[in-house]
VORO-80007 format. One record per residue (C-alpha): residue number from 1; chain; x, y, z. Coordinates in nm, 3 decimals. Each point is the difference from the previous one (the first is absolute). Example, Ala and Ser with C-alpha at 12.3 -4.5 7.8 and 13.67 -1.06 7.14 Angstrom:
VORO-80007
<site num="1" cadena="A" east="1.230" north="-0.450" up="0.780"/>
<site num="2" cadena="A" east="0.137" north="0.344" up="-0.066"/>
This chain:
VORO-80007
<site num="1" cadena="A" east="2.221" north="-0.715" up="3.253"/>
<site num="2" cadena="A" east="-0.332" north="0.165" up="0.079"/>
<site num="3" cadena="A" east="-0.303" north="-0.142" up="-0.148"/>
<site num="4" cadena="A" east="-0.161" north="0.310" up="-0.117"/>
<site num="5" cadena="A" east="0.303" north="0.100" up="-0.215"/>
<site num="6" cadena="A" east="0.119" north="-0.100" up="-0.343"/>
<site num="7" cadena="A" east="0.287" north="0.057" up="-0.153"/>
<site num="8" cadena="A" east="-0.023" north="0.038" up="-0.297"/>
<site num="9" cadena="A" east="0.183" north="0.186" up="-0.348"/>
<site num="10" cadena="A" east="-0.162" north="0.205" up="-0.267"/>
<site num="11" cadena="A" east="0.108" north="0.141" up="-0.308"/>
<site num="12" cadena="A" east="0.103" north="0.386" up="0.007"/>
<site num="13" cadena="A" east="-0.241" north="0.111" up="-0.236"/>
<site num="14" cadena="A" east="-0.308" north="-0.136" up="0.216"/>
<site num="15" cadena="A" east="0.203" north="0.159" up="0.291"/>
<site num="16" cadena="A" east="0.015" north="0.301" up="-0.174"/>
<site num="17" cadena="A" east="-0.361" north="-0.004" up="-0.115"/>
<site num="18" cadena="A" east="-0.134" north="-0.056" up="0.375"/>
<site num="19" cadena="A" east="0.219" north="0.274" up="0.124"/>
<site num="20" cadena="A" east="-0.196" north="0.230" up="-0.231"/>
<site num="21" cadena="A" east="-0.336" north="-0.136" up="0.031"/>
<site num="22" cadena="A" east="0.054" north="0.028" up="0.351"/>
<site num="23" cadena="A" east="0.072" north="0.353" up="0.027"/>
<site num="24" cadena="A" east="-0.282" north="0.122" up="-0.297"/>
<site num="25" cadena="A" east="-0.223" north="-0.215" up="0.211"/>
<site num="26" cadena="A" east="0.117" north="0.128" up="0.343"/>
<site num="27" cadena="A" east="0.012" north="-0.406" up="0.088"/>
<site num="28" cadena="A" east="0.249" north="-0.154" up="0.203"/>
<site num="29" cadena="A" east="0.206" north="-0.315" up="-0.256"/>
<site num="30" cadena="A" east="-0.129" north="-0.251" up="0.229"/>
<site num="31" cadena="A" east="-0.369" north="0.113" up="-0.005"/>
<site num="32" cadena="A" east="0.035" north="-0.046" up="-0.423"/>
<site num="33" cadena="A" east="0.171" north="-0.331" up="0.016"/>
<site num="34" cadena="A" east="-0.287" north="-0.088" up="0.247"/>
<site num="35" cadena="A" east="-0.295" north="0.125" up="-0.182"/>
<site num="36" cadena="A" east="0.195" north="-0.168" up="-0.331"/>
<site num="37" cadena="A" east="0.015" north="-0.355" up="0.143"/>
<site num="38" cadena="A" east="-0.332" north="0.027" up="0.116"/>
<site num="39" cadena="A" east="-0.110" north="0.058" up="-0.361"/>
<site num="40" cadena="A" east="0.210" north="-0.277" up="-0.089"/>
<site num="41" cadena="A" east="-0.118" north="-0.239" up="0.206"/>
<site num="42" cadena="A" east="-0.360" north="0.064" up="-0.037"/>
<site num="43" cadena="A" east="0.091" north="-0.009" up="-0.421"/>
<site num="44" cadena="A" east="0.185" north="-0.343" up="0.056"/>
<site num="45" cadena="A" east="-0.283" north="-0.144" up="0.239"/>
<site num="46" cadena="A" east="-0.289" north="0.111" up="-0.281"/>
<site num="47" cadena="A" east="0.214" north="-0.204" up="-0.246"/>
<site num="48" cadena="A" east="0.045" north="-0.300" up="0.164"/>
<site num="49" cadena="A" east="-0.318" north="-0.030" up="0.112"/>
<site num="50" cadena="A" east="-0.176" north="0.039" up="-0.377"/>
<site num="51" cadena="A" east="0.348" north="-0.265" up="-0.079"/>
<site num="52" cadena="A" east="-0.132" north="-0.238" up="0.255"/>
<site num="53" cadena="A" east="-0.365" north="0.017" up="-0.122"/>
<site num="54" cadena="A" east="0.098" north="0.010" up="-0.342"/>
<site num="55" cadena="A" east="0.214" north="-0.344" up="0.061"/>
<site num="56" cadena="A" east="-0.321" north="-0.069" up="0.242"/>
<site num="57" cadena="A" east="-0.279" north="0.032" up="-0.326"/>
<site num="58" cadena="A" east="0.275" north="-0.139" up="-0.207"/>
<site num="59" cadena="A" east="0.011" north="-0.399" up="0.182"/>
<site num="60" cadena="A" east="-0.406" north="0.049" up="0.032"/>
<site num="61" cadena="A" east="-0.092" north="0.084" up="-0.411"/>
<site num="62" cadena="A" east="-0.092" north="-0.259" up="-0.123"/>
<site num="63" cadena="A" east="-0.285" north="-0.043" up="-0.232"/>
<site num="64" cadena="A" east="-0.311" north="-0.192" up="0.010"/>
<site num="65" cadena="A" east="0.215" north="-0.331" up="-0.214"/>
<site num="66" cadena="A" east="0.260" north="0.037" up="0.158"/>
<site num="67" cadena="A" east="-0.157" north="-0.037" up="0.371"/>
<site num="68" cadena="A" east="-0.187" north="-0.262" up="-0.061"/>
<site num="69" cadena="A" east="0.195" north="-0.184" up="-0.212"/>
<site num="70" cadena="A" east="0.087" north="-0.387" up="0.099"/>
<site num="71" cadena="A" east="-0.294" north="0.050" up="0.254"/>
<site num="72" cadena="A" east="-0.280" north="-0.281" up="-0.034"/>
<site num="73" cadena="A" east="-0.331" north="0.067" up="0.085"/>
């Protein structure tokens, strides 16, 4: 199997829909599913980045009582 290829199923609608956004847009279907992914990613990378500093702030908020509690000074 090559590396650069996928195989992969989609439903017909979203076959049909490509078909015609690829002709009103005078864009080949790969170009779409390309620029589509690429919005995807960069969607799913923005999320899981504010996840992981959400989580991040989350394990660090505590307040003043609650940091220093049990601490002796």
């Amino acid at each position: 199997m090559d590396e650069n290829r996928i195989d992969f199923t989609l439903k017909p609608d979203t076959i049909e829909n490509l078909k015609a956004f690829a002709e009103l847009l005078k864009k080949d279907v790969s170009w779409i599913l390309e620029e589509a992914l690429t919005e995807y990613f960069s969607t799913v990378q923005k999320q899981l980045l504010e996840k992981n500093l959400a989580d991040e702030n989350a394990m660090t908020n505590l307040d003043y009582d609650e940091f220093w509690d049990g601490v002796d000074i």
